[in-house]
C-alpha positions, 0 to 999 in steps of 0.5 A, a space after each residue: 965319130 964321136 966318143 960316146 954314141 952306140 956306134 962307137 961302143 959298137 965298134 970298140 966291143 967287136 975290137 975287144 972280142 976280136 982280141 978276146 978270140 985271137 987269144 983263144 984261138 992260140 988255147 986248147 979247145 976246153 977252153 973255148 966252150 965257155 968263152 963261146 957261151 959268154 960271148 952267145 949271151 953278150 951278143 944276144 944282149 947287144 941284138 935285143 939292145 940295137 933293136 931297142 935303140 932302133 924302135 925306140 930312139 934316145 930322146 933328142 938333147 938340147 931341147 926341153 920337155 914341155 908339159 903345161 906350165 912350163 919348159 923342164 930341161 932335159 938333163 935334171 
């Protein structure tokens, strides 16, 4: 798998949150309420990020733009 893809980015964030709640989990219960909200707000994020990568795929690399005149790289 390569380093920098959204799969990879996807992967190390559910081993973080799985750190995260195996902490928590050893904590008193006050403490799980706000981690539980911060963790509601991240994975809304991540959803809506997903379905926008899934509707509209990153722009293919290696091959430039081409408009009228001319070829423009991709990476400016």
């Amino acid at each position: 798998m390569k380093p920098h893809t959204y799969t990879a980015y996807s992967i190390g964030c559910g081993i973080a949150w799985a750190i995260v709640w195996s902490i928590i989990g050893t904590t008193r219960p006050q403490a799980r309420s706000p981690v539980l909200l911060f963790f509601a707000g991240w994975l809304a994020g991540w959803t809506s990020a997903t379905i926008a990568r899934y509707v509209y795929p990153p722009p293919q690399t290696g091959r430039g733009i081409r408009t009228r005149h001319r070829t423009v790289p991709d990476q400016l």
